[in-house]
C-alpha positions as CSV (number, residue, x, y, z in Angstrom):
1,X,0.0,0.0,0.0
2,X,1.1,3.4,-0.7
3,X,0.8,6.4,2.5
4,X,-0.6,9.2,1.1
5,X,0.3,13.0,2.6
6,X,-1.3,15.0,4.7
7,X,-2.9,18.0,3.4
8,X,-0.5,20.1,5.4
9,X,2.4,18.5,3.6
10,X,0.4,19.0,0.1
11,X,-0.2,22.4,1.0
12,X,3.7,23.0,1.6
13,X,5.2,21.3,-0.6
14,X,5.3,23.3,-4.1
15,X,4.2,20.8,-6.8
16,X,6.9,22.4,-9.4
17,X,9.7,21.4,-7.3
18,X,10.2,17.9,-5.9
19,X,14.0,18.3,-4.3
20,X,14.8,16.7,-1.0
21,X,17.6,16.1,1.1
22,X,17.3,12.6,2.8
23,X,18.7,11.4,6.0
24,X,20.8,8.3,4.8
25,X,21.8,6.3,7.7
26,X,22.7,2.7,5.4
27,X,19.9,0.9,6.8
28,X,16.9,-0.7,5.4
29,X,14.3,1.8,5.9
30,X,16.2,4.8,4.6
31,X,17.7,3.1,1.5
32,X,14.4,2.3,0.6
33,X,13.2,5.5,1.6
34,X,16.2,6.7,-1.1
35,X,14.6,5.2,-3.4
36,X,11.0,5.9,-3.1
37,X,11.9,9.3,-3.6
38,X,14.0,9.0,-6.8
39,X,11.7,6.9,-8.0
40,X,8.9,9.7,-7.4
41,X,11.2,11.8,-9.4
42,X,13.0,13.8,-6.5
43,X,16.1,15.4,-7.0
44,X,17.6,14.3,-4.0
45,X,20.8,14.9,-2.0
46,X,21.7,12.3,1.0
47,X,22.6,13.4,4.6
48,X,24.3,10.9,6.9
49,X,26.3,11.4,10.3
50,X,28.5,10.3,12.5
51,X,27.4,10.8,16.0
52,X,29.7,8.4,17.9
53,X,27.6,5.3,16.9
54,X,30.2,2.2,17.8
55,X,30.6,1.1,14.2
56,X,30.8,2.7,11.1
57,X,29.6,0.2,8.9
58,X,26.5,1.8,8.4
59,X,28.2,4.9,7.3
60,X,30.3,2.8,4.9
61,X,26.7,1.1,3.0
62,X,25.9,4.7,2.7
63,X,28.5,5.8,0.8
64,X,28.0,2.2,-1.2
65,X,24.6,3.3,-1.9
66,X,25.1,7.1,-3.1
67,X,27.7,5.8,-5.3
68,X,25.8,3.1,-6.9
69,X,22.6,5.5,-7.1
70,X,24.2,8.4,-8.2
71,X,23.2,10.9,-5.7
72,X,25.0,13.6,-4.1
73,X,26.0,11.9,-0.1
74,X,27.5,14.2,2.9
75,X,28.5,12.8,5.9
76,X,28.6,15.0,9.1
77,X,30.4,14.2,12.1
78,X,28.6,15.5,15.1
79,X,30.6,12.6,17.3
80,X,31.2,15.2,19.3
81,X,27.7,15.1,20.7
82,X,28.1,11.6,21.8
83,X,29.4,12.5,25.4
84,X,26.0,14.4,25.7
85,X,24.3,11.3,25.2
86,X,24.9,9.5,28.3
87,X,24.8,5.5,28.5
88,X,23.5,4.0,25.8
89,X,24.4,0.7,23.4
90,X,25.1,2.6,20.1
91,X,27.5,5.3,21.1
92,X,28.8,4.1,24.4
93,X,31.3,0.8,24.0
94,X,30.5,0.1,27.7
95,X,27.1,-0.7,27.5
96,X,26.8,-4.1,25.7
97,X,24.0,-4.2,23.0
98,X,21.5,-6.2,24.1
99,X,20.2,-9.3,22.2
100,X,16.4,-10.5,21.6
101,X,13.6,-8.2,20.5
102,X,12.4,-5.4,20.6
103,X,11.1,-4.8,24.4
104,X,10.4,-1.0,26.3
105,X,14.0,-2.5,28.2
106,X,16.0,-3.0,24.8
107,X,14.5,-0.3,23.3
108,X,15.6,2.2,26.2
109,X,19.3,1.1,25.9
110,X,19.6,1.5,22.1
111,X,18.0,4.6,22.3
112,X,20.0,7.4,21.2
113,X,18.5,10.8,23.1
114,X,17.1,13.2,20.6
115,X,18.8,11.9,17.6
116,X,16.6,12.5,15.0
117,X,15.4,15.6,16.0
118,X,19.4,16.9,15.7
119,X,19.5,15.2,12.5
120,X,16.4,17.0,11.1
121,X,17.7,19.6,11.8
122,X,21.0,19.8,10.6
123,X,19.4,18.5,7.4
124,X,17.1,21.7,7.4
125,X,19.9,23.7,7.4
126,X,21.5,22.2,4.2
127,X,18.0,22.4,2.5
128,X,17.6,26.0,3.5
129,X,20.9,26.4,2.5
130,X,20.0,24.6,-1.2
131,X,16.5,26.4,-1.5
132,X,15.4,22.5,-1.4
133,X,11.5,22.5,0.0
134,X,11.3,19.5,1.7
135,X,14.0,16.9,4.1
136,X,12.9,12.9,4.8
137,X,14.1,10.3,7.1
138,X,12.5,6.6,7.7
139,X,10.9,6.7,10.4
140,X,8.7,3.4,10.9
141,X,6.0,2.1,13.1
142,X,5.9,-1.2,14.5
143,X,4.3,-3.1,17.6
144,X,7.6,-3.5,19.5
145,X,9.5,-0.3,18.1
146,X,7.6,3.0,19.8
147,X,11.1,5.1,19.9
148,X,9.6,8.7,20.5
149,X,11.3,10.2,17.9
150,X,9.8,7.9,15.1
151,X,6.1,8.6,16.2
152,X,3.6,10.1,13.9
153,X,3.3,13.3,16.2
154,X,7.1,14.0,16.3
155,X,7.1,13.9,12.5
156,X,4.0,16.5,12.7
157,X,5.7,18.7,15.1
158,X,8.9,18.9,13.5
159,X,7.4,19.5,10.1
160,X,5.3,22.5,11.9
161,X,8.8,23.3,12.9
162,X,10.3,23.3,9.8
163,X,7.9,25.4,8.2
164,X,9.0,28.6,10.4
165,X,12.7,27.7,10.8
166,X,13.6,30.1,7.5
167,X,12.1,32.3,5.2
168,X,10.7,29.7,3.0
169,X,8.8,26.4,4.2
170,X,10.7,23.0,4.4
171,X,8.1,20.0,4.5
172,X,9.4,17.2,6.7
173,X,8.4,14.1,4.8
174,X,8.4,10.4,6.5
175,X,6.2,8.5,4.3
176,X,6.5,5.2,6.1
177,X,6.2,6.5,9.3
178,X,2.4,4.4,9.8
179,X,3.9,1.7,8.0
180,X,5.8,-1.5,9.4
181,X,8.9,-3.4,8.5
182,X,7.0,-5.9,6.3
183,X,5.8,-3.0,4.2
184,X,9.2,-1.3,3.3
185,X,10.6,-4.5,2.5
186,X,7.9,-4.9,-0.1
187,X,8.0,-1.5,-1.1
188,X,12.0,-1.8,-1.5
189,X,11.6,-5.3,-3.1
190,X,9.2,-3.2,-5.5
191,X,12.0,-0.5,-6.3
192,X,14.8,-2.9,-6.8
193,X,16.6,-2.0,-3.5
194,X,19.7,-4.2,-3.0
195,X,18.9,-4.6,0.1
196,X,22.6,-6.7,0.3
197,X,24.3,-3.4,0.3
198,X,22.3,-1.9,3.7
199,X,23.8,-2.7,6.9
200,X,20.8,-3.0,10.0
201,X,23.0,-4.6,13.1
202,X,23.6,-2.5,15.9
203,X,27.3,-4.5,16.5
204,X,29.9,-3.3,13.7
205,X,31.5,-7.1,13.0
206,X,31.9,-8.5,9.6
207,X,28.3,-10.2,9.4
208,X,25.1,-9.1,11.0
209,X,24.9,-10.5,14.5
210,X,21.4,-12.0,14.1
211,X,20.6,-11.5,17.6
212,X,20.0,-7.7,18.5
213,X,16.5,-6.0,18.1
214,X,17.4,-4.6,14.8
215,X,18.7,-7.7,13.4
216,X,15.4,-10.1,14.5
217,X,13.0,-7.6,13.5
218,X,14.6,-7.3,10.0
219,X,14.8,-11.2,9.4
220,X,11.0,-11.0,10.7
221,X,10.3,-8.5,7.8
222,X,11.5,-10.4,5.3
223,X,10.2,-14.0,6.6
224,X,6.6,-11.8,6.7
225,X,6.8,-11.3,3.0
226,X,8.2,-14.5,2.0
227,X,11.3,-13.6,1.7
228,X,14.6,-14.4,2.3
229,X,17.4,-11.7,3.4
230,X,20.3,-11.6,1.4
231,X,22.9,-10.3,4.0
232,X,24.8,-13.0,5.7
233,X,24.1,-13.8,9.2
234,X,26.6,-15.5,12.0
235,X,23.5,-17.0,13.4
């Protein structure tokens, strides 16, 4: 199924210019989300950061992925910020990454405080900057993933935000935020993403873990839609 906007994003987004910069973390949901947009016939430049996370494989896919799709990729390093963010699994080597799914106990120890929010808006900036109209991220729903910055209402408030932070309107767009895991795989499987190339696991070794949140809810996607997930696995 497709999500259809708001008519407060229709009525900010001007129809003669479809130009977006998208937060491109390497993952499954914004590579998708990468190409959703191109293939809506964005012009689009990527937007992805370095904010202490403990790996930088991620980072790496991201690059893989503006290369391969031909699209314009920045990567800012705001690891600077990661001593603000007090204990937690992704930018804090002490904390071990827990394993099983997604749980309110796993979800507050991957939780990274107020990322997206700083990422928005540093990606504002560059659109402002670019006279772009709109910025995206993929933000997703999901029974066992309620992180507050992915909820419906954070995307509404930031995009009410966005639309007085300069002179002229930027739209936030997160098109999948009401849709779940199963549903961007489709989508992507739709697109032609090579979803081979993304990199989901929350450890940085040289195969997915297959243990952590991120890793079992991805395998779950895929084994929803019948389909097997072509990144290798140690177990």
């Amino acid at each position: 199924m497709d999500r259809e906007f708001s008519q407060q994003e229709r009525d900010a987004m001007p129809t003669e210019k479809l130009q977006t910069v998208v937060i491109l973390s390497g993952g499954l949901d914004s590579t998708t989300l990468l190409y959703e947009l191109l293939d809506a016939g964005h012009e689009v430049k990527a937007l992805s950061f370095n904010y202490g996370q403990r790996h930088d494989r991620e980072l790496e896919a991201a690059k893989t992925l503006a290369r391969l799709t031909g699209v314009e990729h920045r990567t800012v390093d705001i690891s600077g910020l990661s001593a603000l963010f007090g204990a937690n699994a992704l930018t804090d080597l002490s904390v071990a990454v827990p394993h099983g799914e997604y749980t309110p106990a796993t979800i507050a120890v991957t939780m990274v405080p107020n990322r997206n929010m700083i990422m928005l808006s540093i990606a504002a900036g560059w659109a402002v900057s670019l006279k772009f109209p709109s910025i995206a991220f993929g933000a997703h729903a999901g029974s066992y993933t309620p992180y507050p910055d992915c909820q419906p209402s954070f995307v509404a408030a930031m995009n009410c935000a966005t639309q007085l932070c300069d002179f002229h309107a930027i739209t936030v767009l997160a098109p999948f935020v009401d849709w779940h895991k199963a549903e961007i795989v489709r989508r992507g499987q739709a697109l032609g993403v090579p979803f081979e190339l993304t990199w989901s696991c929350y450890q940085g070794a040289n195969l997915h873990c297959g243990k952590c949140s991120t890793c079992l809810d991805r395998r779950a996607a895929f084994a929803e839609c019948g389909l097997i997930d072509p990144v290798p696995y140690q177990s």
